[in-house]
C-alpha positions in Angstrom: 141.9 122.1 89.5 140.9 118.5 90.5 138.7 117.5 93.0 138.9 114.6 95.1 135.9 112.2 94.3 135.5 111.2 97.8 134.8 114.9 98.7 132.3 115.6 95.8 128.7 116.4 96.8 126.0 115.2 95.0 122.0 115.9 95.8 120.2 112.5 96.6 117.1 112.1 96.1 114.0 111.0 97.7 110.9 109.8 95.9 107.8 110.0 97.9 104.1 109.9 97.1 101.1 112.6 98.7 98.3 111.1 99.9 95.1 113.0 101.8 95.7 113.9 105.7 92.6 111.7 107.1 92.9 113.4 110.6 91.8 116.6 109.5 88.8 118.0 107.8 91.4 120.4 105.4 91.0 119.1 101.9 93.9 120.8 101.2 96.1 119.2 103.6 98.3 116.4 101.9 100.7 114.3 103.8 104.2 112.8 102.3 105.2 108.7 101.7 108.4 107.9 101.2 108.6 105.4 98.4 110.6 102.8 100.0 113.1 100.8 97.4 114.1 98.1 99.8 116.2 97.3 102.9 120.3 96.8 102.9 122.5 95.4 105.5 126.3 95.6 105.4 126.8 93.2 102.9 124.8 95.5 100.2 126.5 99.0 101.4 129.9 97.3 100.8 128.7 95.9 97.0 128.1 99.4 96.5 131.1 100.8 98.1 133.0 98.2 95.9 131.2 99.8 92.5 132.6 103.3 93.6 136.0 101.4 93.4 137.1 100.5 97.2 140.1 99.1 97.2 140.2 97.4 100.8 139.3 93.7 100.6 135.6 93.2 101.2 136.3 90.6 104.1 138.1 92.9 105.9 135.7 96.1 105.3 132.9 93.9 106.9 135.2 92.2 110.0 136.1 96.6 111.1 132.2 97.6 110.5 131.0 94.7 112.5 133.7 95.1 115.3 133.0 98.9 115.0 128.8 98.1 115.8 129.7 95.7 118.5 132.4 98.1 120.3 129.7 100.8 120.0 126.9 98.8 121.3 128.9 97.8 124.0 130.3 101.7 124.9 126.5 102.8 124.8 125.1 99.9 127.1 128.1 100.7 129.8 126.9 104.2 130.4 128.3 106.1 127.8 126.9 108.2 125.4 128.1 107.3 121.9 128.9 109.5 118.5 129.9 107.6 115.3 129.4 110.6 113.7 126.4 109.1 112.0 123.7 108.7 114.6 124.3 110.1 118.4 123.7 106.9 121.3 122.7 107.2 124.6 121.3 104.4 127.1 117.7 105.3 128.6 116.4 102.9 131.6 112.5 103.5 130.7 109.7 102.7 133.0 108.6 103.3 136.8 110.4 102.4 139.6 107.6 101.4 142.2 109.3 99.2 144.6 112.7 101.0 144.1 114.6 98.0 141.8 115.2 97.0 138.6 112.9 94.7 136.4 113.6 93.5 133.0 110.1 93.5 132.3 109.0 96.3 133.9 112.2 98.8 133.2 113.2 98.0 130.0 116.5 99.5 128.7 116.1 102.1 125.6 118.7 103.1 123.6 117.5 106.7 122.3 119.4 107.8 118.8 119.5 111.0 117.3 121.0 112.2 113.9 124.9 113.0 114.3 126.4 115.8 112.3 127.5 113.2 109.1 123.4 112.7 108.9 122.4 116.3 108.9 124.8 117.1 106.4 123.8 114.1 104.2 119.6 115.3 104.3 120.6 119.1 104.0 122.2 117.7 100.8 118.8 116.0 99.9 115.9 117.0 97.6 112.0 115.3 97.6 110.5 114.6 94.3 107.1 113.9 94.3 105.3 111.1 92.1 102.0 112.1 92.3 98.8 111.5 94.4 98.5 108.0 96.2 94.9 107.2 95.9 95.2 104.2 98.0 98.0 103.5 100.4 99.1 100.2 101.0 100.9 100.5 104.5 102.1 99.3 107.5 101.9 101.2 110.0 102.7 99.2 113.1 103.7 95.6 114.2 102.8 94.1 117.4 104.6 90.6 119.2 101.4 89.5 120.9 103.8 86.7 123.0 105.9 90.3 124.7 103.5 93.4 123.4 106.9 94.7 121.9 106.1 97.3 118.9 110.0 98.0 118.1 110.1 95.1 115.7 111.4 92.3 117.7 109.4 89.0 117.0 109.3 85.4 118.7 109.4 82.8 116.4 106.7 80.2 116.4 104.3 83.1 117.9 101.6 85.5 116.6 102.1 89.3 115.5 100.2 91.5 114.7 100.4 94.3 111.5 98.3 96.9 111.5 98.0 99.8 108.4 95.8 100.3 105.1 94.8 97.6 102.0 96.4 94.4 103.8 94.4 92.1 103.2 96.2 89.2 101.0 94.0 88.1 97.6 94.9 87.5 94.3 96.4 84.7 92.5 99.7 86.2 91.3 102.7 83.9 92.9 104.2 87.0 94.8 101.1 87.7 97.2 101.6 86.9 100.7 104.0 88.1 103.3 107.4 87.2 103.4 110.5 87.8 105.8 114.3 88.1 104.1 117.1 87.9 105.9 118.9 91.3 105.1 122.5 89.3 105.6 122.0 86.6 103.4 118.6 87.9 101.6 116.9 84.3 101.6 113.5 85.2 101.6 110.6 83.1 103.9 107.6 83.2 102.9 104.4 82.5 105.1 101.4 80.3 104.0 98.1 81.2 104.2 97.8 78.8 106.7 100.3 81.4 108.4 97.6 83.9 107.8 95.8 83.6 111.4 93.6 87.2 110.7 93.5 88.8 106.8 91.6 92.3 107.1 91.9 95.2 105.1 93.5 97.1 108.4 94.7 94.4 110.1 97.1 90.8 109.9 97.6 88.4 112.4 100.4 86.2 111.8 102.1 83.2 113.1 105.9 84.0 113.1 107.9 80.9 111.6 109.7 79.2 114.2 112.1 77.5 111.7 113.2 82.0 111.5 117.2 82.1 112.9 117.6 84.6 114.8 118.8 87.9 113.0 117.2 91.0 110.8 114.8 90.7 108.6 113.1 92.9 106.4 109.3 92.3 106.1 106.9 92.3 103.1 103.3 92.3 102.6 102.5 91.7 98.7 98.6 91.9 97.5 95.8 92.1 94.9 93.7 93.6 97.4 91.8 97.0 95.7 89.3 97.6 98.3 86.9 96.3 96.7 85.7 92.4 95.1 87.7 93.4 91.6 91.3 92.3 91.9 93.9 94.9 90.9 95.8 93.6 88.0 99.4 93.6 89.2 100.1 93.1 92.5 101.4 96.1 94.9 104.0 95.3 97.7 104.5 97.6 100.9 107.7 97.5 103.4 107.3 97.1 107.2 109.8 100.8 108.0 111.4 99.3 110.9 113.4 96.0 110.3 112.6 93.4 112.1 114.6 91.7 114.4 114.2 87.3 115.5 115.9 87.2 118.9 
C-alpha cells in the first residue's frame, strides 16, 4: 500500500542542553536549553519546501504566504479573532483606562497568540534529546529599547538597548566576536563595532542600534571569548537573542 509522502509523520527532534536551576536550593533540580540552530524567514522555509520537491514556482509560493500574513494581520487588528491553523490570533487593548480614552502610549495594542491545532500535533510528534550538562550558559535573556522601554524586540535605530543574560561580555580576538544583526529576508549580516559597545559586562550590554538598520526582522547575535574568567576560551561560543527583532 503506498502512502502519500505529504501525509507521512516523522518525529523531530529537539536538541537542548541541562543546566542547574539557580532559583532554588535543589541540587537536583536541572532546567532545559534549547540549542537554537538559527533563525529562518520565508525565503529559507520555501528553499526547504523546494528540496522536498514543491512544484509551485517559488515567486509565487512567497507573493500567497505574504498576502496570506498581511490579510491575517489585518483580520486580527479589525476585531477578529484569527486561526491559520498554526497559531490562534486575537487583538488585546493592554493597559488602564484612567481618563476613559485611548492612548497609544499608554494602551498599547497586544496581539495574544496561542498554539492552533497544526502546532500541537507537530510538538506531540516531537522528542528532546539531551547533549549533556551546560556548565556555563551563554544567554540572552531579555532586550530592552531604552528610547520606548519596549522588551518585545522592537528597536530604534540610531538608539541604545539594552541585553541582559549570562557570559556577554565581548573579548577575544577571533574575527567573529562581537554582536551582529542579519536581516532574516536577505541574511546580510551587520555587525556593530566596539565602538557600538556603549556597556560590555558579563550580565549585561548596552548597545547603540545602527541607524543605517532598514526597517525589517532581524535575528541577533552575540559571539564571545568570554570564560568567566582572565583566560580566553579557545573557540569562540555564539548565543541567539529567542525573539527576533524587529527595526520599525
Amino acid at each position: 500500500m503506498l502512502v502519500n509522502k505529504h501525509k507521512r509523520k516523522m518525529k523531530k527532534t529537539l536538541r537542548a542542553w541541562i543546566r542547574k536551576n539557580q532559583l532554588t536550593p535543589d541540587p537536583n533540580d536541572y532546567m532545559a536549553s534549547v540549542a537554537v540552530s538559527g533563525s529562518i524567514g520565508i525565503n529559507a522555509i520555501v528553499d526547504e519546501l523546494q528540496k522536498e520537491g514543491m512544484e509551485i514556482k517559488r515567486e509565487t509560493v512567497i507573493d500567497i504566504i505574504s498576502r496570506f500574513n498581511r490579510k491575517a494581520a489585518d483580520l486580527v487588528l479589525s476585531g477578529y479573532n484569527v486561526n491559520t491553523g498554526l497559531v490562534y490570533m486575537r487583538p488585546v487593548v493592554k493597559g488602564v483606562f484612567y481618563d476613559k480614552t485611548w492612548n497609544a502610549e499608554t494602551n498599547p495594542v497586544y496581539i495574544a497568540i496561542n498554539q492552533g491545532l497544526d502546532l500541537r500535533n507537530a510538538v506531540a510528534e516531537t522528542v528532546v534529546e539531551i547533549l549533556g550538562i551546560q556548565a556555563d550558559p551563554l544567554e540572552i535573556l531579555s532586550i530592552n529599547d531604552s528610547t520606548t522601554g519596549k522588551t518585545d524586540g522592537t528597536l530604534t535605530p540610531g538608539r541604545n538597548a539594552e541585553l541582559k543574560g549570562s557570559y556577554l561580555r565581548i573579548v577575544g580576538e577571533n574575527p567573529d566576536c562581537g554582536i551582529a544583526f542579519k536581516n532574516t529576508a536577505t541574511q546580510d549580516i551587520t555587525k556593530l563595532t566596539m565602538g557600538d559597545i556603549v556597556l560590555n559586562e558579563p550580565s549585561r550590554l548596552m548597545i547603540l542600534v545602527p541607524a543605517t538598520l532598514a526597517m525589517g526582522e532581524y535575528e541577533l547575535t552575540v559571539t564571545t571569548q568570554f570564560s568567566g574568567g582572565n583566560t580566553l576560551l579557545k573557540a569562540p561560543r555564539t548565543t541567539i537573542l529567542g525573539i527576533p527583532v524587529i527595526v520599525a
